[in-house]
C-alpha positions as a Python dict, from the first residue, in 0.01 Angstrom:
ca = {
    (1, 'X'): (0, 0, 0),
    (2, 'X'): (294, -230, 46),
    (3, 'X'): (114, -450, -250),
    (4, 'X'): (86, -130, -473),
    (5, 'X'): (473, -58, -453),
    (6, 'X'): (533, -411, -534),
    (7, 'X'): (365, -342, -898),
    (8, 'X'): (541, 12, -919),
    (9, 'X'): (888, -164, -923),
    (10, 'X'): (865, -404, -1223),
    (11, 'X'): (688, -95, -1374),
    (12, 'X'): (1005, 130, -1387),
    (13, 'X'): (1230, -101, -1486),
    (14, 'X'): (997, -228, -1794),
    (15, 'X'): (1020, 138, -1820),
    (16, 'X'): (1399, 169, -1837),
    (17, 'X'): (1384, -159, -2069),
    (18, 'X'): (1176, -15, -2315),
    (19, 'X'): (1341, 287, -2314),
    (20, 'X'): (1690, 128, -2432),
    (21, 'X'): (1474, -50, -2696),
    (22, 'X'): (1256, 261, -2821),
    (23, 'X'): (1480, 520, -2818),
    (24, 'X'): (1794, 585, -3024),
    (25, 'X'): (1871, 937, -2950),
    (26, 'X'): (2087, 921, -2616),
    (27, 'X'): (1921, 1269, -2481),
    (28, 'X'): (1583, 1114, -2450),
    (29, 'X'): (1689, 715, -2341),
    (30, 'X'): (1881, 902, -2101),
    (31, 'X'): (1588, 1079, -1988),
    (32, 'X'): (1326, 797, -1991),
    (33, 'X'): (1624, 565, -1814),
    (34, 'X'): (1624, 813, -1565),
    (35, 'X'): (1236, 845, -1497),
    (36, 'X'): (1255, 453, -1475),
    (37, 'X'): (1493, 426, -1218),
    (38, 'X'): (1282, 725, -1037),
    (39, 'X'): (972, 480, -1033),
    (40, 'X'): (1146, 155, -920),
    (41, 'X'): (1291, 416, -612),
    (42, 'X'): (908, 529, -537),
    (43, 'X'): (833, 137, -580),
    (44, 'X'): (1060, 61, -292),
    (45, 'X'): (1013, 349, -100),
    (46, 'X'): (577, 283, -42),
    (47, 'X'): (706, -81, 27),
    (48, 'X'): (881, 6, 264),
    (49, 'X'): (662, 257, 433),
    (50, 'X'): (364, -61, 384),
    (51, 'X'): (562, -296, 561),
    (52, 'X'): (696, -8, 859),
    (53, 'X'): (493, -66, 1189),
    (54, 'X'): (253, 255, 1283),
    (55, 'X'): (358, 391, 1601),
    (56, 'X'): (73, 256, 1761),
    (57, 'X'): (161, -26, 1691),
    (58, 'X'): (499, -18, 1792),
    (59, 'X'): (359, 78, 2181),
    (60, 'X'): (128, -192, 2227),
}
């Protein structure tokens, strides 16, 4: 999983990118800007979870 939110994060912020290229009404980049900053958070937050220990883990 830690592998699949290092893919989601370039993802969003091609997302923003294109978003600020596509769009010229300010209601809708807004909008997409704002759904590509969402992804690049759920990037980050499955890499993190990927890389926390399980607590079984943690015990041994």
């Amino acid at each position: 999983m830690k592998y699949a939110g290092l893919l989601v994060m370039p993802t969003g912020f091609f997302l923003a990118v294109a978003a600020l290229v596509l769009f010229p009404d300010p209601g809708r980049r807004g909008a997409f800007v704002v759904c590509g900053l969402l992804v690049e958070a759920l990037g980050v937050a499955v890499a993190v979870r990927g890389h926390m220990l399980d607590a079984r883990e943690a015990r041994r």
